[in-house]
C-alpha positions in Angstrom: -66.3 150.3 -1.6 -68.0 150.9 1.3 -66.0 152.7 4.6 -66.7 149.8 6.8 -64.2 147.5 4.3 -61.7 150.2 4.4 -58.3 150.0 5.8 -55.7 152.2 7.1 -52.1 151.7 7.4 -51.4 152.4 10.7 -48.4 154.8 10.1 -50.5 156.6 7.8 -52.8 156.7 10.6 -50.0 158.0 12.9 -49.2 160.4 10.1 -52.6 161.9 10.4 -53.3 161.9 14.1 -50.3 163.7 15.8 -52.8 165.3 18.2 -54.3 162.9 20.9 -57.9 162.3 19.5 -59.1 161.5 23.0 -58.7 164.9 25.1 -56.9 165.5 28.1 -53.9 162.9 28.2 -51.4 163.7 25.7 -48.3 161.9 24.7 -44.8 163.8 23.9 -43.9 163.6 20.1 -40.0 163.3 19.6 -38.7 166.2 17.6 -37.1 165.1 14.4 -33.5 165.5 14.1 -31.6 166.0 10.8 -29.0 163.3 10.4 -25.2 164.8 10.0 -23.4 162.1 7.9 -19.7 161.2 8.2 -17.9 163.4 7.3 -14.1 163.1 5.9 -11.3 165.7 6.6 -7.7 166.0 6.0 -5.7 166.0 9.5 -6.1 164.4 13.1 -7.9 167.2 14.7 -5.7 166.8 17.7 -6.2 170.3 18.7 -9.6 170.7 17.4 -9.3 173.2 14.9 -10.6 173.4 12.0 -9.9 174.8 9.0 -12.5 175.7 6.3 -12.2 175.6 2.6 -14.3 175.4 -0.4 -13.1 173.8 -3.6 -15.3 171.8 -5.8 -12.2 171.0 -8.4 -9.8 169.3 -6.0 -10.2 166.8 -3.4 -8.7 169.4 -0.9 -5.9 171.8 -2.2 -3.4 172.0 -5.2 0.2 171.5 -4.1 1.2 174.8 -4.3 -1.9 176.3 -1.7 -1.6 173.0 0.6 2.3 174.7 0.9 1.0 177.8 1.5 -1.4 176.4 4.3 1.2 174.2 6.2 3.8 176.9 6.1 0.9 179.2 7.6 0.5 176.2 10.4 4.5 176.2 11.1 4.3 180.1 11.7 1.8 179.0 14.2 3.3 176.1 15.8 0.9 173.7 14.3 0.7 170.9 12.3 -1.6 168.9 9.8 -2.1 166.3 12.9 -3.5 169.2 15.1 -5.9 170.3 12.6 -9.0 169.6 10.3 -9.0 170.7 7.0 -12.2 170.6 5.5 -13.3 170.6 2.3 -17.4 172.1 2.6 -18.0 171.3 -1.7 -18.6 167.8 -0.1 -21.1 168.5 1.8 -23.2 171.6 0.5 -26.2 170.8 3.0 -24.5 171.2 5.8 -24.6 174.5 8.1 -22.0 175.4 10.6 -24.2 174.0 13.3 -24.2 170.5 11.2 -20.4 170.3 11.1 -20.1 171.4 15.0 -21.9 168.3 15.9 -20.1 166.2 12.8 -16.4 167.0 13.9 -15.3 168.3 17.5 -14.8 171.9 16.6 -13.3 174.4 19.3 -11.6 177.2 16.5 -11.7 177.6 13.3 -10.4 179.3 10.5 -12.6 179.6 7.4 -11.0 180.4 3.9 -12.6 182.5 1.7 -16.0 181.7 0.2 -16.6 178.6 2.2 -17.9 180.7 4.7 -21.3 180.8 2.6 -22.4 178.1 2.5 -21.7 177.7 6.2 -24.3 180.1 7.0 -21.6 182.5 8.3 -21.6 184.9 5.2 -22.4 188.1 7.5 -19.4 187.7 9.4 -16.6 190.1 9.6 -13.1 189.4 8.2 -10.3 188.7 10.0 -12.0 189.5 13.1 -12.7 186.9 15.8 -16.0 185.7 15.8 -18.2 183.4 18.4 -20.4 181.4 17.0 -22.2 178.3 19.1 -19.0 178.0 21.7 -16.3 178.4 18.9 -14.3 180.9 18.2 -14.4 181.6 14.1 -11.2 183.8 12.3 -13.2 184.3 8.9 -10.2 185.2 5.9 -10.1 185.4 2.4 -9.2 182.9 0.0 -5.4 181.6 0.4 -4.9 182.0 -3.5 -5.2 185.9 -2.7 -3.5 185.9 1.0 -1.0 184.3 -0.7 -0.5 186.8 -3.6 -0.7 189.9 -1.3 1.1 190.9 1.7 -1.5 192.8 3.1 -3.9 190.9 3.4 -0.9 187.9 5.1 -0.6 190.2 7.6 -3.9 190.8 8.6 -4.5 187.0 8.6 -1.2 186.6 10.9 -3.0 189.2 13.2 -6.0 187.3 13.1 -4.4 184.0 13.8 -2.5 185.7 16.5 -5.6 186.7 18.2 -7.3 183.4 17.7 -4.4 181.3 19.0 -2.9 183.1 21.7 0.3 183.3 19.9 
C-alpha cells in the first residue's frame, strides 16, 4: 500500500493534530468535562443540606440508625423534606466537587467513613469545615454516636455551630 491510497479518519486526524499545523492562528480547544450522572437521594433537599453516609449493604439506613438520624433532625428543627441523605457506595467515583455540582449543596454533614471517598479524609471532626462555598460538620459513624454519649454531644455542638441553632 502505497501513502498516496491511504486514508485517515478525520477524527483520528483531529485526535492527532490538537496543535494548529499552520502557525500563527490558533483555535481554542474546549476543555473536557467529566459527566456527573443523576444522582438519587433520600429527602427533598428543601434546605439544601446534605447529609453523607456510606453503606454498601443497605439502600440507605437500617431502621434502627434511620431513627437515630430523624430524631437527630427533630433536635434540630429539621426534617427528612429539608434534607438530602446520601448514600456515596452508589457512586464511588464521585468527589465532593462532583456531588456539589450533582445536588445543590449549601451544608453538609458527613457520617463517618463516607468522608473518604469524598476526598475530604484530612478533615477534622466535628469541626466546621469550608470546602468550595459549603460549610462541612465531618462526624463519626451514627452506629457509634449512637452508642456513646460523648461523642452525641460533641455532634450536637457541631450541629449547633453548623445551623445556627
Amino acid at each position: 500500500m502505497s501513502l498516496e491510497q491511504l486514508e485517515l479518519d478525520p477524527y483520528y486526524l483531529a485526535k492527532i493534530f490538537t496543535q494548529p499545523i499552520i502557525p500563527g492562528k490558533s483555535m481554542p480547544v474546549a476543555a473536557q468535562q467529566i459527566e456527573v450522572p443523576k444522582v438519587k437521594y433520600l429527602g427533598e433537599n428543601q434546605k439544601n443540606i446534605a447529609l453523607f453516609i456510606q453503606n454498601e449493604n443497605e439502600a440507605y439506613l437500617n431502621d434502627e440508625l434511620f431513627n437515630l438520624l430523624t430524631n437527630i433532625l427533630n433536635a434540630c428543627k429539621l426534617s427528612m423534606q429539608d434534607v438530602s441523605l446520601i448514600n456515596t457506595s452508589h457512586y464511588p467515583q464521585l468527589g465532593f466537587a462532583d456531588w456539589q455540582s450533582a445536588v445543590k449543596i449549601e451544608k453538609a454533614i458527613v457520617f463517618g467513613t463516607a468522608s473518604g471517598p469524598l476526598g475530604l479524609a484530612d478533615a477534622p471532626l466535628y469541626q466546621i469545615v469550608t470546602v468550595n462555598s459549603t460549610t462541612l460538620l465531618l462526624s463519626d459513624e451514627l452506629q457509634l454516636i449512637g452508642a456513646d454519649k460523648i461523642l452525641k454531644a460533641k455532634l450536637w455542638a457541631g450541629l449547633k455551630q453548623l445551623l445556627g441553632i
